[in-house]
One Martini backbone bead per residue (centre of mass of N, CA, C, O) as a GRO file, in nm:
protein
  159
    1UNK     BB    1  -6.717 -16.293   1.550
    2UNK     BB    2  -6.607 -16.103   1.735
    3UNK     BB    3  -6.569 -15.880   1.995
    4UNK     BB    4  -6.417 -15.643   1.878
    5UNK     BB    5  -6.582 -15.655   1.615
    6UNK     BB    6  -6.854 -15.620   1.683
    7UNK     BB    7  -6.810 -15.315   1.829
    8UNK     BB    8  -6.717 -15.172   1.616
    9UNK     BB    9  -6.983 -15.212   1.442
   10UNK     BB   10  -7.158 -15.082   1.649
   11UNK     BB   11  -7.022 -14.836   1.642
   12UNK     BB   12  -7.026 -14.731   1.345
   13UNK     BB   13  -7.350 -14.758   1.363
   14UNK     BB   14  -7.370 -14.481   1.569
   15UNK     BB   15  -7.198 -14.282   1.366
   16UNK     BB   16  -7.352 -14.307   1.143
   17UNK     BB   17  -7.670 -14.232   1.289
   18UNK     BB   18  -7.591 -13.942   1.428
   19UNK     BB   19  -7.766 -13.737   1.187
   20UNK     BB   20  -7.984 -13.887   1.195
   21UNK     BB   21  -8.299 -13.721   1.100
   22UNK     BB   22  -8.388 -13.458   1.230
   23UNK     BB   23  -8.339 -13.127   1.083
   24UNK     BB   24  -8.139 -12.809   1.031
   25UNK     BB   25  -8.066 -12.513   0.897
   26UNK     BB   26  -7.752 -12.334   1.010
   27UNK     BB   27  -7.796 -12.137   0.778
   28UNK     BB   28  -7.886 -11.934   0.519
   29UNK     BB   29  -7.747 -12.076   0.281
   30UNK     BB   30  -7.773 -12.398   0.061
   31UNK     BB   31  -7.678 -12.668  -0.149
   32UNK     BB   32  -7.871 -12.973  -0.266
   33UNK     BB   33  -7.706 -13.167  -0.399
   34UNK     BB   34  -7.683 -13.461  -0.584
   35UNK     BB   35  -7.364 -13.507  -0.466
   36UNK     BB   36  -7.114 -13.565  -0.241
   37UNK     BB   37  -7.005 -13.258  -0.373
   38UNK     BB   38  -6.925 -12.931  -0.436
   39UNK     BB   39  -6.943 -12.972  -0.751
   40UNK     BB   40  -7.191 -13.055  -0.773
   41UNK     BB   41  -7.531 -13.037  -0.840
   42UNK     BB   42  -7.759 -12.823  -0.788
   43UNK     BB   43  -8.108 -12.877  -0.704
   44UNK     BB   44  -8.156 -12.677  -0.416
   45UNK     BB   45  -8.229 -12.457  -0.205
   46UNK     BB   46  -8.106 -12.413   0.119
   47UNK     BB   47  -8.260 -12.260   0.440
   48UNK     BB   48  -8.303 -12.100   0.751
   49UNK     BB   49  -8.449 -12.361   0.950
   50UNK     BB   50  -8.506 -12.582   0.747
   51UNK     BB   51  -8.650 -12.863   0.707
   52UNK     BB   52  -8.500 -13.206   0.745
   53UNK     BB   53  -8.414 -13.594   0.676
   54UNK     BB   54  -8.120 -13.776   0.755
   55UNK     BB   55  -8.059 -14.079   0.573
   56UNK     BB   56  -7.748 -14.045   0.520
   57UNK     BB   57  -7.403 -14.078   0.498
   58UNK     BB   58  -7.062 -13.916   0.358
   59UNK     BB   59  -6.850 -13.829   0.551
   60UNK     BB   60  -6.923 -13.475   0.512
   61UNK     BB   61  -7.209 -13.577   0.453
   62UNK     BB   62  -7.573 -13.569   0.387
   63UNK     BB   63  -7.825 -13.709   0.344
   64UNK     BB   64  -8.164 -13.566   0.209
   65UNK     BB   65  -8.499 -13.445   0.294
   66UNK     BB   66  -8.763 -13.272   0.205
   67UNK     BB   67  -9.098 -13.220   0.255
   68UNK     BB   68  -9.144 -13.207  -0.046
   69UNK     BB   69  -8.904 -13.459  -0.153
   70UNK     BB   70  -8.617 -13.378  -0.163
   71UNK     BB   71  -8.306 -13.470  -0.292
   72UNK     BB   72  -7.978 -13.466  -0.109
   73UNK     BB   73  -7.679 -13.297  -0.022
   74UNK     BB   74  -7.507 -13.227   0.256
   75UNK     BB   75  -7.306 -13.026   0.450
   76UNK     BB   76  -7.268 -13.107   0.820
   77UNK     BB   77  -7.194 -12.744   0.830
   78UNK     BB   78  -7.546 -12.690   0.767
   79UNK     BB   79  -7.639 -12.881   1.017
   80UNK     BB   80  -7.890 -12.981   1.246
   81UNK     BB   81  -8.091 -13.107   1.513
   82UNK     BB   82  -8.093 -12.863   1.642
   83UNK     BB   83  -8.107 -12.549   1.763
   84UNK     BB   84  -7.965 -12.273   1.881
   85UNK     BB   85  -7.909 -12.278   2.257
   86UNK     BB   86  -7.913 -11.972   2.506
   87UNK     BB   87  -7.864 -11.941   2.839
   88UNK     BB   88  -7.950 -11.701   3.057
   89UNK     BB   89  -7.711 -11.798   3.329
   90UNK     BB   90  -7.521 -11.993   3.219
   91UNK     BB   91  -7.249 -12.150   3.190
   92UNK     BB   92  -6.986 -12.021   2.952
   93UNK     BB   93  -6.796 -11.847   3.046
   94UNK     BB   94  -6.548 -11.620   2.901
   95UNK     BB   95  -6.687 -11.428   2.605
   96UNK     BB   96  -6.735 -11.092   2.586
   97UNK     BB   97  -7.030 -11.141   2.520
   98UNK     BB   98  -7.336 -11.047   2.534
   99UNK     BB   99  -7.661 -11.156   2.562
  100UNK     BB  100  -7.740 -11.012   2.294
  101UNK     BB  101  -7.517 -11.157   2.111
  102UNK     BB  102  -7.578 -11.423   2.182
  103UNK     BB  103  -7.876 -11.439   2.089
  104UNK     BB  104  -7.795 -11.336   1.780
  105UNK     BB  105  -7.653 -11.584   1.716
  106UNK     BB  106  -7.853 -11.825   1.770
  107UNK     BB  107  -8.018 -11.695   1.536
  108UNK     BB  108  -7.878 -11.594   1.326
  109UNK     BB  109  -7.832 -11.418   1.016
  110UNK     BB  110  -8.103 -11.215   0.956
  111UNK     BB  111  -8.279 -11.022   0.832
  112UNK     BB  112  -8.382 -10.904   1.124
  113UNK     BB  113  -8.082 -10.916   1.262
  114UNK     BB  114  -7.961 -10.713   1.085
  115UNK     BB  115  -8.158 -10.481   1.145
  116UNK     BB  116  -8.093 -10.439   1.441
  117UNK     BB  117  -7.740 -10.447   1.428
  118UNK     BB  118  -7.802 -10.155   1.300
  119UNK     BB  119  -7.986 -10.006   1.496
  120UNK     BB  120  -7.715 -10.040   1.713
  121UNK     BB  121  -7.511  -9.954   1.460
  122UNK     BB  122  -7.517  -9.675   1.301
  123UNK     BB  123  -7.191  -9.619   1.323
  124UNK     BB  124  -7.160  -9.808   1.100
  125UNK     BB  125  -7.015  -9.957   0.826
  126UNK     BB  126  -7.166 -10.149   0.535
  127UNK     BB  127  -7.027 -10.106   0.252
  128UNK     BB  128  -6.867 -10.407   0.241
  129UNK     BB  129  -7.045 -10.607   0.317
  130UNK     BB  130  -7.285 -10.544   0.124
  131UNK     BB  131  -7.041 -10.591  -0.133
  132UNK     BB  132  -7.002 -10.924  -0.004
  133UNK     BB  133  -7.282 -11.005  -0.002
  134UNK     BB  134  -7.373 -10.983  -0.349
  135UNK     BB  135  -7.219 -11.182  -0.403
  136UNK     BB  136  -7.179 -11.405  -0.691
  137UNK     BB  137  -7.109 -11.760  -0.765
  138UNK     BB  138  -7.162 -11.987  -1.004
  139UNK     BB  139  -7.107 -12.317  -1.045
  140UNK     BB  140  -6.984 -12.291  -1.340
  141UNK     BB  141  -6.755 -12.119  -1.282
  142UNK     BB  142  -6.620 -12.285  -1.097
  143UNK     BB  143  -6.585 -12.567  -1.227
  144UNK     BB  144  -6.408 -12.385  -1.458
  145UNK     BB  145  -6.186 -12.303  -1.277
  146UNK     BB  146  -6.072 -12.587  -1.205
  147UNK     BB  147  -6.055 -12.683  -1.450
  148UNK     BB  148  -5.826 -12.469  -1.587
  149UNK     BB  149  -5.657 -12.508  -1.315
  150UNK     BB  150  -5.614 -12.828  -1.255
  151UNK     BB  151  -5.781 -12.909  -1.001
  152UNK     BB  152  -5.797 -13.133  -0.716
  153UNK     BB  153  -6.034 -13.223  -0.538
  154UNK     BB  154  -6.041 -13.356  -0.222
  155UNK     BB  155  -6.317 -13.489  -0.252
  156UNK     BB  156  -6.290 -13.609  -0.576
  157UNK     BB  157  -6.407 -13.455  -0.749
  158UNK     BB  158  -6.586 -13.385  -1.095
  159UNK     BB  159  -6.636 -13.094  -1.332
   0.00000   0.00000   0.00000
């Protein structure tokens, strides 16, 4: 092998590697796919906060397993290493959002936060918000459409 196989190998290697290990999930809720594609089936949801494994990559999903010992793909901008975290008072240069803003954003809009941030904005409507939160659509559903409708998801999956 060359120097610069060597390098490259082990570059990739290190890459791939970049989200293995404990991680969180860091959406309100995703669902735990049987294989790295949006329209696989999903296994179980996981929620915010709720702590995974991740085992191993596959372009932009990680393989992960859950406390439980449930296993599946999560698409990789539904989890991180750790919690996101901000310092007030740390440089983060001119963001327009107030301290309490920032806080607030950092720790995910969970129902504690919706709560709060509704008693400080009572004069705001919230009433399509709340019937756009409300909406539910079955994975078999999307499926059905995908299919009906000829198209051909980016990432190769197949309804």
């Amino acid at each position: 092998m060359t120097r610069h196989g060597g390098f490259f190998l082990a570059l990739a290697f290190c890459a791939g590697g970049a989200l293995a290990g404990p991680m969180r999930v860091q959406v309100q809720s995703t669902p735990l796919r049987a294989t790295p594609a949006f329209l696989s089936k999903p296994v179980t949801t996981l929620v915010y906060e709720q702590a995974v494994e991740a085992v191993g990559t596959q372009g932009a999903w990680s393989q992960v397993r859950t406390e439980s010992g449930q296993a599946g793909w999560v698409h990789q901008s539904a989890i991180a290493p750790q919690r996101a975290a901000w310092r007030p008072g740390a440089a983060t240069g001119t963001s327009g959002a107030s301290s309490d803003e920032m806080a607030l954003a950092s720790k995910g809009f969970s129902a504690q936060v919706e709560k709060e941030f509704r008693n400080k904005h009572a004069n705001v409507d919230f009433t399509w918000v709340d019937a756009m939160s409300a909406i539910r659509i079955e994975s078999s559903d999307i499926v059905r459409f995908v299919s009906e409708g000829g198209l051909n998801p980016a990432d190769g999956s197949r309804p």
